[in-house]
C-alpha positions as CSV (number, residue, x, y, z in Angstrom):
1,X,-45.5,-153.5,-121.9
2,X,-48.9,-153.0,-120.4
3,X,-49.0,-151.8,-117.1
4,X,-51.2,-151.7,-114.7
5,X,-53.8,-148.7,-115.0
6,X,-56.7,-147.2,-112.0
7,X,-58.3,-144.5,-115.1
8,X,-61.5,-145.2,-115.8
9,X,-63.6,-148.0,-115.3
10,X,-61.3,-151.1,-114.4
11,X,-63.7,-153.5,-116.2
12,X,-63.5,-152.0,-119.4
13,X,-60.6,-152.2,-122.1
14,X,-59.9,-150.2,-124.2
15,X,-57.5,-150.1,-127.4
16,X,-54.3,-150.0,-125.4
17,X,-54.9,-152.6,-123.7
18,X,-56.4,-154.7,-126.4
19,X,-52.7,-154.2,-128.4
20,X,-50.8,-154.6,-125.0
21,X,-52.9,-157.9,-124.9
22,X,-52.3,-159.3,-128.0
23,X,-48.0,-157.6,-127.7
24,X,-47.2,-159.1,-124.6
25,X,-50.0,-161.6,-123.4
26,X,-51.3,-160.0,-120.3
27,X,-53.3,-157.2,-119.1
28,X,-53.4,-155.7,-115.3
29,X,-56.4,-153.9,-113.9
30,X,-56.2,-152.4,-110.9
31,X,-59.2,-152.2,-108.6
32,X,-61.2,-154.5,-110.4
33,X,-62.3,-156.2,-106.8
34,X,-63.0,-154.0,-103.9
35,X,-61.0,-154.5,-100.4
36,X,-63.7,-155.9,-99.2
37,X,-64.6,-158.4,-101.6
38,X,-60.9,-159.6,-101.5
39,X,-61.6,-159.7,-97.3
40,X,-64.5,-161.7,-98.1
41,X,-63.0,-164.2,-100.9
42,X,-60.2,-164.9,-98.2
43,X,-63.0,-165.6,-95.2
44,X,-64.7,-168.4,-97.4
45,X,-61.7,-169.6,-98.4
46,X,-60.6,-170.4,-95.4
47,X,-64.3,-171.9,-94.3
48,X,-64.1,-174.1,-97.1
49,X,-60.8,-175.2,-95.8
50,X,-62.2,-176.1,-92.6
51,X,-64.6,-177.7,-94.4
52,X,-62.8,-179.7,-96.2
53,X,-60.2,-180.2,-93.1
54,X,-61.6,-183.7,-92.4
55,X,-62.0,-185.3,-96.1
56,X,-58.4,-184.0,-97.2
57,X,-56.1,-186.5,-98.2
58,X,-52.4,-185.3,-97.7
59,X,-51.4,-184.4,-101.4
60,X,-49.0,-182.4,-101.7
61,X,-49.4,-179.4,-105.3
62,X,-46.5,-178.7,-107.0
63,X,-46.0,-178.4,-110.6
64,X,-42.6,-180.0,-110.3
65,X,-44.6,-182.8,-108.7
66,X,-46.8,-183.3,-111.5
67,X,-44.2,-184.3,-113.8
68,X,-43.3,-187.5,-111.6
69,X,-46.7,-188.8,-110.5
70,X,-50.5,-189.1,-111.7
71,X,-52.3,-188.4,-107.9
72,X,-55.7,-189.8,-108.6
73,X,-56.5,-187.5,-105.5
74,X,-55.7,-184.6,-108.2
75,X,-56.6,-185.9,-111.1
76,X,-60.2,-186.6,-110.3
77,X,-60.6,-182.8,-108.6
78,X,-62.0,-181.1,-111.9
79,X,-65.7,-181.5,-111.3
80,X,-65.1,-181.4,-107.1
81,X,-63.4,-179.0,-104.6
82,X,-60.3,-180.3,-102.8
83,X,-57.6,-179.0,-100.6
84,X,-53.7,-179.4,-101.7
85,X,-51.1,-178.7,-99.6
86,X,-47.3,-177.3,-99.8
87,X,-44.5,-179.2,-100.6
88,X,-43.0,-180.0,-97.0
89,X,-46.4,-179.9,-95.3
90,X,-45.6,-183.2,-94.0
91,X,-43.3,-185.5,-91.9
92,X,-41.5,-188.9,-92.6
93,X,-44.7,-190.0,-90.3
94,X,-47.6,-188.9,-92.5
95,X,-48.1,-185.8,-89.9
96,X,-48.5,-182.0,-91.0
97,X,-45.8,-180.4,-89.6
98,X,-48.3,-176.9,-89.0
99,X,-51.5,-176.2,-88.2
100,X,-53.9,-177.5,-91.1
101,X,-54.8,-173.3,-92.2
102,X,-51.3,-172.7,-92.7
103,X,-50.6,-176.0,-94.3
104,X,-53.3,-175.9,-97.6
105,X,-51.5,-174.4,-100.7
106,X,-54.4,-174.7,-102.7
107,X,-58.3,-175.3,-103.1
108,X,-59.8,-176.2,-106.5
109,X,-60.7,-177.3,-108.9
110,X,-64.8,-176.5,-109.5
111,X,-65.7,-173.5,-106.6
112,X,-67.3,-171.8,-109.5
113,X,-69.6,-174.7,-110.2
114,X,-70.4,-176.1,-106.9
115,X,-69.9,-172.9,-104.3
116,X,-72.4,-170.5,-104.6
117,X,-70.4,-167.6,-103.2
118,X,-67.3,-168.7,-106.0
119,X,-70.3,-168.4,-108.4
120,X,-70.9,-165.2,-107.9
121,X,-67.4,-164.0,-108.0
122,X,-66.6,-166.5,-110.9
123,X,-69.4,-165.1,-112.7
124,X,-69.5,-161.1,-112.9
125,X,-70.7,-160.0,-115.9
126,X,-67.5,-157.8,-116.1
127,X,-65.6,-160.7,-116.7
128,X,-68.2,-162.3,-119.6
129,X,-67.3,-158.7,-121.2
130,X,-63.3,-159.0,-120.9
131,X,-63.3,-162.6,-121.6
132,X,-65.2,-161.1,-125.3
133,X,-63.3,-158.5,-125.7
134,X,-59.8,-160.8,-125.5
135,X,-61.5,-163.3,-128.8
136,X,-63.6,-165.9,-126.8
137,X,-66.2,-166.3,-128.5
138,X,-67.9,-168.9,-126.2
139,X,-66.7,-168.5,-123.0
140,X,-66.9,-171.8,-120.6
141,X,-65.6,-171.6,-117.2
142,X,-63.5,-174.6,-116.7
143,X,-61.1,-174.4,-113.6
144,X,-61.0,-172.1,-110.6
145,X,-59.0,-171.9,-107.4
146,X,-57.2,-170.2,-104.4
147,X,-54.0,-170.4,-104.0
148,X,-52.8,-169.8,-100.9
149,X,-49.0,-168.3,-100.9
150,X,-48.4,-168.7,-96.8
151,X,-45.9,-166.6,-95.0
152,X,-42.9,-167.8,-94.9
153,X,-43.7,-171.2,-96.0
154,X,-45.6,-170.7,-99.4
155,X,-44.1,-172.7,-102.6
156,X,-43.2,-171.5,-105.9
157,X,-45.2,-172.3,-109.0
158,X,-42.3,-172.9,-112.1
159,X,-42.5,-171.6,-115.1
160,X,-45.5,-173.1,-117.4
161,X,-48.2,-172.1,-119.9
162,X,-51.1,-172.7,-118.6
163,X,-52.5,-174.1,-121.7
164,X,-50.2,-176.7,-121.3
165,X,-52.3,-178.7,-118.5
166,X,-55.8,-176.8,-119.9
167,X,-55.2,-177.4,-123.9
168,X,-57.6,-176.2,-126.7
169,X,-57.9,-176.9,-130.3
170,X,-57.0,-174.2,-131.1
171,X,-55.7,-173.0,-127.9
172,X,-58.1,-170.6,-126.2
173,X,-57.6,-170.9,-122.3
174,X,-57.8,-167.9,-120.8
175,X,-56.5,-167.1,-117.2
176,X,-58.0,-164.2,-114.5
177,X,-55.7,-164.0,-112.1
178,X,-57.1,-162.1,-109.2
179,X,-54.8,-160.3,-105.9
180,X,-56.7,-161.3,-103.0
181,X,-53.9,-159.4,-100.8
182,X,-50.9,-157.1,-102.1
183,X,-48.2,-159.3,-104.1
184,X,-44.9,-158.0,-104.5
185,X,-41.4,-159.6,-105.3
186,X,-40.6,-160.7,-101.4
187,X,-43.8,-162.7,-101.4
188,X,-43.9,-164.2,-104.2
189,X,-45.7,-162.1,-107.2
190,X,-46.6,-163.6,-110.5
191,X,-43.2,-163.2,-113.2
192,X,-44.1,-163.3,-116.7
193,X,-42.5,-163.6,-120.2
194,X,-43.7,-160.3,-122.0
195,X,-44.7,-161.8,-125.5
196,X,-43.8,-165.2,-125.1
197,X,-47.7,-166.1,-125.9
198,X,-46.7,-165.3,-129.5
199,X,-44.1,-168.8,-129.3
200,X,-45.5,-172.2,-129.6
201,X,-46.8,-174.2,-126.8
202,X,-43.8,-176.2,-124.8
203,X,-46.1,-179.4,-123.9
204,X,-48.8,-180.5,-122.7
205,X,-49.8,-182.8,-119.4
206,X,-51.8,-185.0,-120.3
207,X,-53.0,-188.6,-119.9
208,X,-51.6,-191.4,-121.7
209,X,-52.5,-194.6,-123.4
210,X,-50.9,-196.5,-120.8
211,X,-52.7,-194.3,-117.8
212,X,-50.1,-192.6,-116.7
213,X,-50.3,-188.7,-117.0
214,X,-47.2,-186.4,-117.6
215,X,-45.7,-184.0,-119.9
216,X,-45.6,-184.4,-123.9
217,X,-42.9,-184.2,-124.3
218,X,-41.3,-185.6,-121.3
219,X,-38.6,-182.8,-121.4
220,X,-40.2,-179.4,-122.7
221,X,-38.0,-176.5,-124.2
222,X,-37.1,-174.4,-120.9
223,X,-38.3,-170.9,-121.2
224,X,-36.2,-167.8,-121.1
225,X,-35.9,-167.1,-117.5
226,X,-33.6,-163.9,-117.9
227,X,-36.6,-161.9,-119.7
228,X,-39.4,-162.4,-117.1
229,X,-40.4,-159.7,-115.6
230,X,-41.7,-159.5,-112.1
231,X,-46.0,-157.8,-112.1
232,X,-46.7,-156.9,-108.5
233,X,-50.1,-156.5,-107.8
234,X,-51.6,-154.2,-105.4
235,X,-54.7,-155.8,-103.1
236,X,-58.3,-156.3,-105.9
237,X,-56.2,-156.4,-108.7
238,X,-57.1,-158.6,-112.3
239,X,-54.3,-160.1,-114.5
240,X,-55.5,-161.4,-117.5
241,X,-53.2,-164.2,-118.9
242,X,-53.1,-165.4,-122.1
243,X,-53.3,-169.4,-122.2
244,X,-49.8,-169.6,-123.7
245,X,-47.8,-166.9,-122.2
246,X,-45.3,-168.5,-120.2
247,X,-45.3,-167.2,-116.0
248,X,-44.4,-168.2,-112.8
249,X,-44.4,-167.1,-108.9
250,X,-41.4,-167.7,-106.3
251,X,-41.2,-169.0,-103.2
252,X,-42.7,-167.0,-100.3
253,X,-40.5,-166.6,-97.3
254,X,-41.7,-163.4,-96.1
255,X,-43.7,-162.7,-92.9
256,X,-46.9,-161.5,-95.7
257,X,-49.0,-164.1,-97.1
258,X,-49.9,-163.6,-100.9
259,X,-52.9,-165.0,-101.9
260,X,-54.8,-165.3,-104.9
261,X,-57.7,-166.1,-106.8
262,X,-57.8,-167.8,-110.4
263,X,-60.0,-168.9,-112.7
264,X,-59.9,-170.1,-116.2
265,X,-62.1,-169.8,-119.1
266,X,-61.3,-171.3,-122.4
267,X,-63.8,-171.2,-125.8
268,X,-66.5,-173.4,-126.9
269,X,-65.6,-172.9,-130.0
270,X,-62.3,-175.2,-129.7
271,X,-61.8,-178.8,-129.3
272,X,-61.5,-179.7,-125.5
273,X,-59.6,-182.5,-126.1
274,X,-60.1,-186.3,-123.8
275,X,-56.7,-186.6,-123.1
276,X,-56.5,-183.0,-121.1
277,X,-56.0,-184.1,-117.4
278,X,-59.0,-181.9,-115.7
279,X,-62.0,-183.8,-116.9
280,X,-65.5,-183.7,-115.5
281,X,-68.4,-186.1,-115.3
282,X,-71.3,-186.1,-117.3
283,X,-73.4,-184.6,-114.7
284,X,-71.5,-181.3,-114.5
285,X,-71.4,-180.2,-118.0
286,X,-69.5,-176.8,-118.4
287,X,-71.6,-173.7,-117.9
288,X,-70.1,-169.8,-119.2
289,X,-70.5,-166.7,-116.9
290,X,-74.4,-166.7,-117.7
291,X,-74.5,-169.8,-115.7
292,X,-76.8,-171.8,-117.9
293,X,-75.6,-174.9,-118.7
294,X,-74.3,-175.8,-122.5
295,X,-75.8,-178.0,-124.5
């Protein structure tokens, strides 16, 4: 199993990680961001939360959520950038139940497109080189966020594929999965299923005929939960994910926030099918880490 590794340059990779990639579905990188740049992805983070404070409307993210309800406040975020909150955030009354900062599990879904800082972070050449040394042969930035695993209050993520809500034909997404702070077990570290990307794809979410979007099938295979394994992440870390290997994060109830950057990249070369739930308008076609915009 590939572990992570601080030799040599932490945006290059080499064979071993090229076969632990295509063995077990992941690769880790440590040090790919410096301290500081995680410091300074965290302070616009929370700006654009601020930001955003006033527009927000109180949805709450959850993947369990998902499977029950199409929140046209979510479903329309993929060319935008929105603020989610945790499970529990709010009251009976409507009323967050703690301080707006501490209430926002998420922002997303387009920083990389419409925030110049998320840009720039979104679109380091290092990754263009990664994202062609894993088999993309297009690369297209599609989805980014920053998920914000609060102290003591921060919600597990189940386990998924994330091809499953960003499908391909044939399946291509690609996930970075960046360690804004350290992420251990007690607060709430990603759990993957070493070479599970080599099984088929459980479901997808996507919109139906009748409008409605949810899971197809309604009740997807449940993964092997006894053969994850937990990755702890030390603060500027890079997990690269492989679209179809099954993860998952826990539930943070320690006093140590955990939180993360992520963005996705899936190839040009595949069919982005209608149906997928993240669509964008016609005025924000997708762009790849050159940032020129595709034909």
């Amino acid at each position: 199993m590939t572990a992570g590794r601080d030799r040599g340059r932490p945006d290059m990779l080499d064979r071993q990680d090229l076969e632990g990639y295509e063995r077990d579905g992941f690769i880790v990188r440590d040090g790919f961001l410096a301290p500081e740049t995680c410091d300074r992805v965290i302070a616009r983070s929370v700006q654009v939360v601020d930001e955003l404070a006033s527009q927000a409307a109180p949805t709450a993210f959850s993947t369990r959520l998902q499977k029950e309800t199409a929140d046209r406040y979510f479903l329309t975020s993929g060319d935008k950038v929105r603020s989610f909150f945790d499970d529990g955030a709010f009251g009976p009354d409507g009323r967050l139940l703690r301080p707006h900062r501490q209430a926002v599990n998420k922002i997303g879904h387009a920083l990389h497109d419409l925030d110049p800082f998320f840009s720039a972070i979104s679109r380091d050449p290092r990754l263009a080189a990664i994202a062609r040394d894993v088999g993309l042969r297009r690369p297209l930035l599609l989805q980014s966020t920053v998920i914000f695993k609060q102290a003591r209050t921060g919600g597990e993520v189940v386990s998924h594929q994330d091809s499953m809500y960003l499908y391909t034909d044939p399946p291509s997404c690609t996930g970075f999965w960046f360690a804004l702070e350290d992420a251990g077990i007690e607060n709430g570290c990603l759990w993957v299923l070493p070479g599970g990307h080599t099984g088929p794809l459980a479901a997808r979410y996507r919109r139906m005929a009748d409008g409605a979007v949810r899971f197809d099938p309604p009740d997807p295979p449940a993964f092997d939960e006894a053969r994850f394994v937990p990755l702890p992440a030390k603060k500027g870390a890079l997990i690269v994910l492989h679209g179809l290997l099954p993860h998952r994060s826990g539930a943070n109830r320690s006093p140590h926030s955990r939180h993360a950057f992520t963005l996705h990249v899936i190839d040009g070369t595949s069919r982005y099918p209608a149906d997928n739930w993240l669509v964008r308008g016609p005025d924000m076609p997708l762009r790849g880490f050159a940032g020129a915009n595709v034909p």
